[in-house]
C-alpha positions as CSV (number, residue, x, y, z in Angstrom):
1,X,-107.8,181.7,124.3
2,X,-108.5,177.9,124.5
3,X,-111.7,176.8,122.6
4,X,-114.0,175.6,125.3
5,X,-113.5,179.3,126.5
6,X,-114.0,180.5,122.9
7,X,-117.5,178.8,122.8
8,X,-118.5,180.4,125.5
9,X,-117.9,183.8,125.3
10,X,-119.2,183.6,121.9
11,X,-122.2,182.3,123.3
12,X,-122.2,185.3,126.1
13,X,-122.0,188.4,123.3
14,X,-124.7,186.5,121.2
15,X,-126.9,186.9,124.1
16,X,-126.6,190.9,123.3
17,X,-127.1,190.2,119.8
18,X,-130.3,189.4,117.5
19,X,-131.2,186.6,116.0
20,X,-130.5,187.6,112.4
21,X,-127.4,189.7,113.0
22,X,-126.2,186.2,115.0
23,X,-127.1,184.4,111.9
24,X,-125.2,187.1,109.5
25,X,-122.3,186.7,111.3
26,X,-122.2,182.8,111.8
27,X,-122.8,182.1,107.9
28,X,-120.0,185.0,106.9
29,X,-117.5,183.2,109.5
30,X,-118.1,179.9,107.4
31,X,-117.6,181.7,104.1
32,X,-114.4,183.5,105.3
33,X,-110.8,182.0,104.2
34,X,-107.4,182.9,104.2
35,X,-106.5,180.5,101.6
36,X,-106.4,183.1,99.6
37,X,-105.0,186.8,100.4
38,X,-104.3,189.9,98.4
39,X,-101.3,192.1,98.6
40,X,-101.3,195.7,97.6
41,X,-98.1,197.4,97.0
42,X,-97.8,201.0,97.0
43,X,-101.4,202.0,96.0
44,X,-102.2,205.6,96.0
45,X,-105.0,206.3,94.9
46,X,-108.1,206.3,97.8
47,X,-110.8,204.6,96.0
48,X,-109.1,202.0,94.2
49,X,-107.4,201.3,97.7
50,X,-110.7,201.7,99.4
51,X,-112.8,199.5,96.7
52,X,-110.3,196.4,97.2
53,X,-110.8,195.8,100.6
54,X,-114.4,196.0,99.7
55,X,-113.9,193.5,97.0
56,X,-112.1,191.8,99.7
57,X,-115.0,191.5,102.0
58,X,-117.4,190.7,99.1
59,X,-115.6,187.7,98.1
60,X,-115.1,186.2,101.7
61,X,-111.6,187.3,102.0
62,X,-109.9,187.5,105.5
63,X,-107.0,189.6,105.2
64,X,-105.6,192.3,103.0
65,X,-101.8,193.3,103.3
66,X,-100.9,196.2,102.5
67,X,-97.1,197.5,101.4
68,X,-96.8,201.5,102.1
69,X,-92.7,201.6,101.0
70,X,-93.7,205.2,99.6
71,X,-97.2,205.7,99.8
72,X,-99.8,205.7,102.4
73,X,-102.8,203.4,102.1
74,X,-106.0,205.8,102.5
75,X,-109.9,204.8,102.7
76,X,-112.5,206.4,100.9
77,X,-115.4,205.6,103.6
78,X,-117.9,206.5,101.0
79,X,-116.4,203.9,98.8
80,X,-115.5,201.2,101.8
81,X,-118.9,201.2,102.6
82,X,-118.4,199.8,106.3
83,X,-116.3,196.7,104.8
84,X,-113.0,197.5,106.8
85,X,-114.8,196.5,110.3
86,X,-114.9,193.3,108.5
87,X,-111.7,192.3,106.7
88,X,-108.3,192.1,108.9
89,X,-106.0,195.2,107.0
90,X,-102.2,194.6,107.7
91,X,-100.3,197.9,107.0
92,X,-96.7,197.0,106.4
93,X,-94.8,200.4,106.8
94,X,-92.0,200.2,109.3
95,X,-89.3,198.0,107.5
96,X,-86.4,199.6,105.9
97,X,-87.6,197.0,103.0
98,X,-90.9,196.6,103.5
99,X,-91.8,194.5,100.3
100,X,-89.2,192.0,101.3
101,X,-89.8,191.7,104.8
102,X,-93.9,191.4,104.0
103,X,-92.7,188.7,101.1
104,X,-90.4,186.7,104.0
105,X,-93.4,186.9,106.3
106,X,-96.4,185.1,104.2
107,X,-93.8,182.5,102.8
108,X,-92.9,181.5,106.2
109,X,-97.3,181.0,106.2
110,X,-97.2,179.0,103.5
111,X,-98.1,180.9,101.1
112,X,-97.1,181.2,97.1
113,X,-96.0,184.5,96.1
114,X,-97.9,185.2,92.8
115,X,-97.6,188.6,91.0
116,X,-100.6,190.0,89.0
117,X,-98.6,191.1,86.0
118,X,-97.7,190.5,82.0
119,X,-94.5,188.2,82.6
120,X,-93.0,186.0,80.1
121,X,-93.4,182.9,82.2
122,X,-97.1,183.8,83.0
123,X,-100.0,181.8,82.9
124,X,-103.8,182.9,82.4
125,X,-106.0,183.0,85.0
126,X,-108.1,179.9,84.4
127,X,-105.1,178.0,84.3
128,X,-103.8,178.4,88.3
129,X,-104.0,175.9,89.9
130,X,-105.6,176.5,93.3
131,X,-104.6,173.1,94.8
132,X,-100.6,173.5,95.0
133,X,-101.1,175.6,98.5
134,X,-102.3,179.2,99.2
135,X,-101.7,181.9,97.3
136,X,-101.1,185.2,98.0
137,X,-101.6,187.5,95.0
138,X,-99.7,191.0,95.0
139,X,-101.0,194.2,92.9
140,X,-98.9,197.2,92.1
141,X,-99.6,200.6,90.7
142,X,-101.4,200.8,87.4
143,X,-98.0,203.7,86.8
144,X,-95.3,201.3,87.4
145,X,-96.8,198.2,87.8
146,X,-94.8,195.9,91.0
147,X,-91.8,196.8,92.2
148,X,-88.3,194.2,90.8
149,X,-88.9,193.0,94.6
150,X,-91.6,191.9,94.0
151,X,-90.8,190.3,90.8
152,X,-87.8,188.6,91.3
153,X,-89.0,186.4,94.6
154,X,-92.5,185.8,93.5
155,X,-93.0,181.6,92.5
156,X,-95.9,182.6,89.6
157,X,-96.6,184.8,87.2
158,X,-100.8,185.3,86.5
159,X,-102.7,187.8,84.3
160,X,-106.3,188.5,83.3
161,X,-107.1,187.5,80.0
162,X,-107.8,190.4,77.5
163,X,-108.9,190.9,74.3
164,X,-108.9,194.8,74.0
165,X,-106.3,197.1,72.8
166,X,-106.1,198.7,76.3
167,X,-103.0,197.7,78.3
168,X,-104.5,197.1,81.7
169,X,-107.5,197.1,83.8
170,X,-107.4,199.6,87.0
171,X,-106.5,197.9,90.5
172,X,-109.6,197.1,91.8
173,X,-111.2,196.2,88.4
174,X,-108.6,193.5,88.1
175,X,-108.3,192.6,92.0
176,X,-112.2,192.1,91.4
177,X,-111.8,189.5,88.4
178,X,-109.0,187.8,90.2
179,X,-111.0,187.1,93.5
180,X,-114.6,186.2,91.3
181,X,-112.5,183.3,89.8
182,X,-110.2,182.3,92.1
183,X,-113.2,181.9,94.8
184,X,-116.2,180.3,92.9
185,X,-113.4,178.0,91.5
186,X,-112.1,176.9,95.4
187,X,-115.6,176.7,96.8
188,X,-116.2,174.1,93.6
189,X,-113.1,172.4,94.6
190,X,-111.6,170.0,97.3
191,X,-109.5,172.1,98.6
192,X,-110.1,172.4,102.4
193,X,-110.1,176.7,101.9
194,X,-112.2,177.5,105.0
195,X,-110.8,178.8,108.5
196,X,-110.5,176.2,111.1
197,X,-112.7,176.1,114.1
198,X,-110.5,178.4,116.3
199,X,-110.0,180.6,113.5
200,X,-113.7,180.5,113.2
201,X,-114.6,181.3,116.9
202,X,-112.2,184.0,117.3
203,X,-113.6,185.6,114.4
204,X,-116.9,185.3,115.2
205,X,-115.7,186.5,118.7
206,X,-114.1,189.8,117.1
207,X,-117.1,190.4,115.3
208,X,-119.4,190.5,118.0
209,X,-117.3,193.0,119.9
210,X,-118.2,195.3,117.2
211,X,-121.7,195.0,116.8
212,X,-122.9,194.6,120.2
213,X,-123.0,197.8,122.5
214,X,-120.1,198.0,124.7
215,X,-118.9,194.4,123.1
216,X,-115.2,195.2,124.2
217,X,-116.1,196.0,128.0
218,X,-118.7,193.2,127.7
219,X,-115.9,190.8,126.9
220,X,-113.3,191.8,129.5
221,X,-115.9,191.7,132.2
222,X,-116.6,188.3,131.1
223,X,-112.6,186.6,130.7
224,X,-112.5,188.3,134.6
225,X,-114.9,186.0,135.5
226,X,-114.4,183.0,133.8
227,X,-110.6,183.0,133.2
């Protein structure tokens, strides 16, 4: 959809909207990026799976990939708390090689394969450097950590700093830390991390449709008209 019509059916489903859900949802869409994403890769366990994308949407995260090669990702609503209406999920489940093909996809998007894990050419968390690109960091299983997939295509090697005698935090305790530094660290930088003004209108556009009454057959009543 061009911009100019953007703008104005934007404009059309805010007129079914109030004033401070339109506000809510025009400061989120500024605070939303995709320089960042997070990939989970075989997570079975509901409410670690469910408390990411939550973490996700906390943090001003767009997208969430997710790898089911031999489980199925599940959400705990109780624990999701209404955050999946919000943050764009992409299942990746019908490759023969689905951590490969997901790998393929987000390098040709520009993005740095990073995996979350002890590694002998690791580096600590403070010390990524957010201005070499996007990143796009994967999580595994706290059983068997990522797959060899996984580790033998990914660019960097991060961990979490500890100082404990325990091994490793849970999932979404560590997808948590990742995304409290990574993002209070971009929005101090120069790095251009927000979506651009398409991106922006569509999203705020998507939105809409779910939270005004009807917001789909709203919209396609509208595009008849004005397409």
């Amino acid at each position: 959809m061009e911009e100019r019509l953007l703008k104005e059916a934007v404009n059309f489903l805010e007129g079914f909207s109030n004033d401070n859900r339109k506000e809510l949802l025009r400061k989120n869409v500024e605070d939303r990026t995709r320089y960042i994403t997070l990939v989970l890769e075989d997570i079975f366990q509901a409410q670690n799976a469910s408390a990411v994308i939550r973490t996700c949407d906390c943090f001003g995260i767009q997208d969430l990939h997710v790898i089911e090669n031999y489980n199925s990702y599940k959400l705990n609503p109780d624990v999701v708390m209404g955050a999946s209406k919000w943050v764009d999920l992409h299942r990746h489940h019908k490759e023969e090689r689905n951590t490969l093909s997901t790998i393929s996809k987000l390098k040709s998007q520009g993005y740095r394969i990073v995996a979350t894990t002890p590694h002998t050419n690791d580096i600590l968390l403070p010390d990524f450097d957010l201005s070499k690109g996007k990143a796009a960091f994967f999580f595994g299983t706290e059983r068997t950590g990522l797959s060899d997939e996984v580790m033998n295509n990914a660019d960097e090697f991060v961990k979490i700093p500890m100082y404990g005698f325990t091994e490793s935090f849970n999932i979404s305790v560590s997808a948590a830390l990742v995304l409290s530094h990574l993002t209070t660290a971009l929005r101090r930088s120069d790095v251009e991390w927000q979506l651009s003004d398409n991106e922006k209108l569509e999203l705020n556009l998507k939105w809409l449709k779910k939270t005004v009454r009807s917001g789909d057959e709203l919209l396609e009543k509208f595009l008849k008209k004005n397409q």
